[in-house]
N, C-alpha and C positions, 0 to 999 in steps of 0.2 A: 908627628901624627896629626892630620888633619881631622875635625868634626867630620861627623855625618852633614849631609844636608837636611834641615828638615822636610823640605818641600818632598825630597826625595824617599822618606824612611816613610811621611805620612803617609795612609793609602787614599788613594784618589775619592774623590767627592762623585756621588752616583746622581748621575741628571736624569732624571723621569719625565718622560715628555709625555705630557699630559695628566691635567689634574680629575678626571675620570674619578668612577667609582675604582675601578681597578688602579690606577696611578698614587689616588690614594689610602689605599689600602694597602698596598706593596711599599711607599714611603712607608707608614707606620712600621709596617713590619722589619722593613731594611735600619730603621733609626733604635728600635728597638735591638738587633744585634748590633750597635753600636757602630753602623755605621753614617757617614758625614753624607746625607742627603737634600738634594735641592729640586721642587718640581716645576717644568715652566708648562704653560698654558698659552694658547692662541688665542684662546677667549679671554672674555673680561667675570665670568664666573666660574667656580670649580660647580664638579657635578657630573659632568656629561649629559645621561640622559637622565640623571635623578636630578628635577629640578623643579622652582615655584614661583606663583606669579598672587598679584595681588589683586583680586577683582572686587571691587563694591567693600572695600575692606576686609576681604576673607582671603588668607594665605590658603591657595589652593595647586592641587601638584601639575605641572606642565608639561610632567613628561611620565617616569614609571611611577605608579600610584601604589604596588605593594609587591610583594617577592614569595613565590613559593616557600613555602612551608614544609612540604617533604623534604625529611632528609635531617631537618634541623643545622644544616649549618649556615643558615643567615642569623636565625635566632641566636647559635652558641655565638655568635662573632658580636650580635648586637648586646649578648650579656659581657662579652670581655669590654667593649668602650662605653659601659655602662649606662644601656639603653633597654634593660628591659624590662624594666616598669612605665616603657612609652607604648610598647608592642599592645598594638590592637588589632581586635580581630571583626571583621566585617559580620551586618547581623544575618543571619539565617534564613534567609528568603532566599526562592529560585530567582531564576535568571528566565529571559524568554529568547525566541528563536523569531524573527520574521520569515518565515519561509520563502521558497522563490515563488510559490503561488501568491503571495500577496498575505496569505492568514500570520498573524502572528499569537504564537502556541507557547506553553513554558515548554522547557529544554525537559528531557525525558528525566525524572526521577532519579534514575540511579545509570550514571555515565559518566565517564572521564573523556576528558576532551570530546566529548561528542560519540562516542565510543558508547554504543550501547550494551551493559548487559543482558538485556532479555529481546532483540529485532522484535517482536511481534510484540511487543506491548505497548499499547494504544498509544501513549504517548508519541512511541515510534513512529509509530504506521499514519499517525495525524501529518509525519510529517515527510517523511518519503514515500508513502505508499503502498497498499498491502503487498505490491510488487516486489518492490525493493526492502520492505522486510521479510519477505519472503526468501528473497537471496540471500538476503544476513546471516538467515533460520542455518542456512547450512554449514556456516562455521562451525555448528556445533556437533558436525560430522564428518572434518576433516582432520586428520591427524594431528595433534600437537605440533608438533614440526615444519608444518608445510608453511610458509615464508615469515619463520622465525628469522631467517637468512636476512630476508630485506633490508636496503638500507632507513627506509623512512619510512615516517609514522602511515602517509599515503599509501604507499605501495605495501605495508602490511594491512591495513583494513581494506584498501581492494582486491586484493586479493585473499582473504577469507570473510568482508561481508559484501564484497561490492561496491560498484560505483555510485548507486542511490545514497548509502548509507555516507561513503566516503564526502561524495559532494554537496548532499543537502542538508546535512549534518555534522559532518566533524570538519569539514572546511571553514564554514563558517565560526564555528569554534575557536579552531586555532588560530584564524585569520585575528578576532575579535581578541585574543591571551596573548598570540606568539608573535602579529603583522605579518604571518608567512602561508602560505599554501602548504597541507599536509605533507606532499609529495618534496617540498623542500625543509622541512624539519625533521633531525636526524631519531632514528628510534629510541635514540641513546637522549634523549632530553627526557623521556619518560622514565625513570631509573620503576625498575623492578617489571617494565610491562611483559617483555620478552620472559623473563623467566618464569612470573606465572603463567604465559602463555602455556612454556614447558609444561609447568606443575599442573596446571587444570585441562590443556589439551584442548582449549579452546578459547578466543578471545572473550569473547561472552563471560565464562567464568572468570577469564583474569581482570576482569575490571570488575565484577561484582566482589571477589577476592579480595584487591584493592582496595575498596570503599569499604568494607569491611574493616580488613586494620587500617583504616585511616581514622583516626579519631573525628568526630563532628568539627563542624570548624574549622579545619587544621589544612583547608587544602590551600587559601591565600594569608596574608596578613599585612598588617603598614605599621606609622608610627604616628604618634600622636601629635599634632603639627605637620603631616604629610611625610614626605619619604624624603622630600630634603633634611629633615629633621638629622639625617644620616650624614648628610653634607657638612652641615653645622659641627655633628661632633667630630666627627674625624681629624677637619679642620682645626679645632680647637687642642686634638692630641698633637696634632704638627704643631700648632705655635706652641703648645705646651713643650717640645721636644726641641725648641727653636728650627724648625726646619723650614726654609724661605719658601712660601709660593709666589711665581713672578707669571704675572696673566698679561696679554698681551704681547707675549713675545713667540714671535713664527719662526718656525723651525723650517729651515728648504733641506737641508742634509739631514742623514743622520752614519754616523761612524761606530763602533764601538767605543772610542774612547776621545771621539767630541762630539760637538754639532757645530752645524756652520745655520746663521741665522740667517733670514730673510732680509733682504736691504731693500730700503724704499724710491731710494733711487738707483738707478741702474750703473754710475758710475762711482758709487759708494764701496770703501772696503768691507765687504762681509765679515762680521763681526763672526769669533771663534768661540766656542764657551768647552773646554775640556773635563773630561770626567770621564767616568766609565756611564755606560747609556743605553738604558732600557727604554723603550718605546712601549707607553701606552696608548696612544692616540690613534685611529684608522689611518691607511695611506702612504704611513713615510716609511715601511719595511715592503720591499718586491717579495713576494710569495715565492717559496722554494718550488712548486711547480708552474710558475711562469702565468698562471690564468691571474683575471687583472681583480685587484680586490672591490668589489663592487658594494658603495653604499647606497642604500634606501631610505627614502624619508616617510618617517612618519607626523602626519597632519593632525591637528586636534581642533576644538571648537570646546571650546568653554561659557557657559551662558549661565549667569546669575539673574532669577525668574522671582519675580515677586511673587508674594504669598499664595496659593490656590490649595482649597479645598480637596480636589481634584486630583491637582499631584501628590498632595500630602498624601494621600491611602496608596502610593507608591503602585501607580493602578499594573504597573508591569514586573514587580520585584525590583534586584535591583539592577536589572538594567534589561539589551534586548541584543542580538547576536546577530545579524543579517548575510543570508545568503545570496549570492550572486544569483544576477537577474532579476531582481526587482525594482521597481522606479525610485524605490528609496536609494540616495547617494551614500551615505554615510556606510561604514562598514561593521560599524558597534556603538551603541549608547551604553553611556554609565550613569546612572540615576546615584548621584553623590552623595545628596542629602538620605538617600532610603540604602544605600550601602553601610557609607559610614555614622555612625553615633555621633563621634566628635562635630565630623564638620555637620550636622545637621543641628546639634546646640550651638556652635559658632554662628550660624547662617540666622539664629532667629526667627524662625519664619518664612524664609527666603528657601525656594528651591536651585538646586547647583545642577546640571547635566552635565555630559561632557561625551562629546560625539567624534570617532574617528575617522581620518577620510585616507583616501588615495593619492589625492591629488587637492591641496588649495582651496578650502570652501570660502564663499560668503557666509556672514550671521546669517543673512535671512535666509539661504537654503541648510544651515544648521537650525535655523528655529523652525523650517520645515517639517526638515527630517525628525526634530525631534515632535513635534505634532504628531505624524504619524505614525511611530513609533511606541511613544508611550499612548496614545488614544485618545488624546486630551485637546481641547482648541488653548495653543497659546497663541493671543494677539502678540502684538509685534511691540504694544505697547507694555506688556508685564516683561521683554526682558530689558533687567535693568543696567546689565553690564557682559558685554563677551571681548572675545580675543579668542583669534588663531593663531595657533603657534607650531614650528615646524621642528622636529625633533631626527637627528640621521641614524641610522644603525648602519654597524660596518658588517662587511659580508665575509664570511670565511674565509680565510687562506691556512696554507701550510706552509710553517717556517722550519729552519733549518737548527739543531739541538748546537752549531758550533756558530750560529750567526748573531744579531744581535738580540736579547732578550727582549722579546714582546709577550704584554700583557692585556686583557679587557678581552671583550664579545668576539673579536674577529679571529683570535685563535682557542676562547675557553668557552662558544657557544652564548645563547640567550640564558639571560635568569642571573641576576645577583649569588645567589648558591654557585654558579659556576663561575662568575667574575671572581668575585671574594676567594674560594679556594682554589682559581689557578695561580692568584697573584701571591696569598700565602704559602703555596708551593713553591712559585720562583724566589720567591724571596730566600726562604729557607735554602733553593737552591744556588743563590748565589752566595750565602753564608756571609759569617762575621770575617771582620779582618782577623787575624791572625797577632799583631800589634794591639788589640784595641778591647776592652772588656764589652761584654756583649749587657743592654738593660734588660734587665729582668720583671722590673715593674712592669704593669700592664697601665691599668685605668685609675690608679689610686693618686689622688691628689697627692 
């Protein structure tokens, strides 16, 4: 009677391509049932788009700055890896809107995403037009139903408040939250909007509904130290769980149960690495309906501003939302220091902006746009320190339920709430081995 082999009895070692928020959070969870986990990276940091830079001595975030709040499952996720007594909350001041006219106005009072509950009130009308609030007015006499159907958040607000409303307002919105145009953002990223549509019979009321059971505060939030702060511990639960991450290694295949790596020379044997192999990274899974998966870049501008009087009274809240058509480039200011608490006692004195773009800025048309924007003259000489930084988001596809497990933004939508819980769903759904006791500990040293 011959042994088993071991190689043979153990179950294979799961390779996660890509060390992502999503890569890393589905490691956790895969090491956690007790399986042999290992993740590689093309780059030379994990994160993906959660990620920080270090300007004028202040760690500041390069990429996602905070994660919706509805719903609570970023929060329940940040209380299990023992982060939430870092959880802060942005201070409570409006936001403003540059309209395409040139005016820039605060955002109306009480709206989600640009979505107004009341079209005729002033706020409103400052900024689409007693025209175009006027069209709005009429949602509130069309059935319940009528393009509940819709697929996107676009095509349901033009169709029950119009196009005024839709473009000069909730575009710019979601441009400034989501980097997408309304009419490409699924209605499904709004969880509950559709239904009280139903329940109140009109969109109007379902966003004032909304704000209503929305507690104060509760619509964004971050962490204390930035949103990498996230990175950090995650990271920390994988070496805690010894799980290897290996950054710099390019993946050209991907198989179910290997990958073939990228050779740097062309007459080089391509190295094999076998395991079972989930893909989290954009790109290396073809889409089950054949369209090509298409990523987008988002641009930032980061500008560390010496002290002013001026900016200090936060002259525009905390920040400003721009609508297409205006000479300003930028697509949204973030006034850093008058958002967040933390980095405004870190900064000393020192004002943080942060401007997003389309396409590639110069500092000095970020320190433009932000001149214009917040209303204030910055010379050229009070900024003390910038950086542009280029961040990709991957674009939807639909994969196949028997092909290889893919995880992150391109099949579980924008928002940490939806990365995080589609990657704990797959994990879950690839389950423990069957040989192997599953960890039951969570966060506890």
């Amino acid at each position: 009677m011959t042994s088993p082999d071991p190689a043979e009895s153990e179950p294979a070692e799961v390779l996660v391509v890509g060390a992502g928020i999503a890569g890393l959070v589905l490691a956790r969870e895969l090491v956690l049932q007790g399986r042999r986990v290992r993740v590689l990276d093309a780059s030379d940091r994990a994160g993906g788009q959660v990620a920080s830079i270090e300007l004028d001595g202040l760690r500041l975030d390069a990429g996602a700055e905070a994660f919706a709040t509805r719903g609570g499952t970023v929060r329940e996720y940040l209380e299990r890896i023992g982060l939430a007594d870092r959880i802060i909350a942005p201070r409570d001041a409006p936001a403003w809107l540059h309209a395409a006219e040139g005016q820039t106005v605060p955002l109306p009072a009480v709206s989600l995403l640009g979505i107004p509950a009341a079209p005729l009130a002033e706020d409103v009308v400052a900024v689409v037009g007693r025209r175009g609030a006027w069209r709005g007015l009429l949602d509130a006499l069309l059935p319940g139903p009528v393009g509940s159907r819709l697929p996107t958040v676009g095509a349901l607000v033009r169709r029950r408040m119009g196009d005024a409303i839709l473009e000069k307002l909730v575009a710019p919105v979601v441009g400034g939250i989501h980097s997408t145009h309304p009419d490409d953002l699924p209605v499904t990223a709004v969880p509950g909007l559709v239904h009280n549509l139903l329940r109140e019979n009109s969109l109007g009321r379902a966003v004032a509904r909304m704000r209503i059971d929305a507690p104060a505060g509760s619509l964004v939030a971050s962490l204390e130290g930035g949103m990498a702060t996230l990175v950090d511990a995650l990271l920390a639960e994988l070496d805690r769980f010894g799980v290897p991450v290996e950054y710099g290694v390019r993946v050209a295949e991907v198989h179910p149960d290997h990958v073939v790596l990228a050779s740097e020379r062309d007459d080089a044997e391509p190295e094999v690495r076998r395991g079972q192999v989930v893909v989290a990274a954009p790109g290396l899974v073809d889409p089950a309906d054949g369209a090509s998966a298409v990523q987008t870049a988002t641009h930032l501008a980061l500008l560390v501003l010496a002290p002013d009087d001026a900016l200090a009274a936060a002259p525009r809240g905390t920040g400003v939302l721009v609508a297409r058509g205006t000479s300003v480039v930028a697509r949204a200011l973030t006034h850093v220091t008058a958002k967040w608490a933390t980095v405004q006692a870190a900064a000393e004195g020192r004002e943080v902006v942060r401007l997003s773009y389309e396409r590639p800025p110069t500092l000095e048309q970020a320190r433009r746009d932000a001149e214009a924007l917040l209303g204030v003259s910055i010379p050229s000489d009070h900024v003390l320190a910038g950086e542009v930084v280029t961040w990709l988001r991957a674009g939807r596809i639909a994969v196949t339920d028997d092909g290889i497990p893919v995880v992150g933004e391109q099949v579980a939508g924008t928002g940490l709430a939806a990365v995080i819980a589609h990657a704990r769903a797959t994990a879950e759904r690839l389950g423990a081995p069957d040989n192997s006791e599953t960890l039951t500990k969570e966060s506890t040293p």
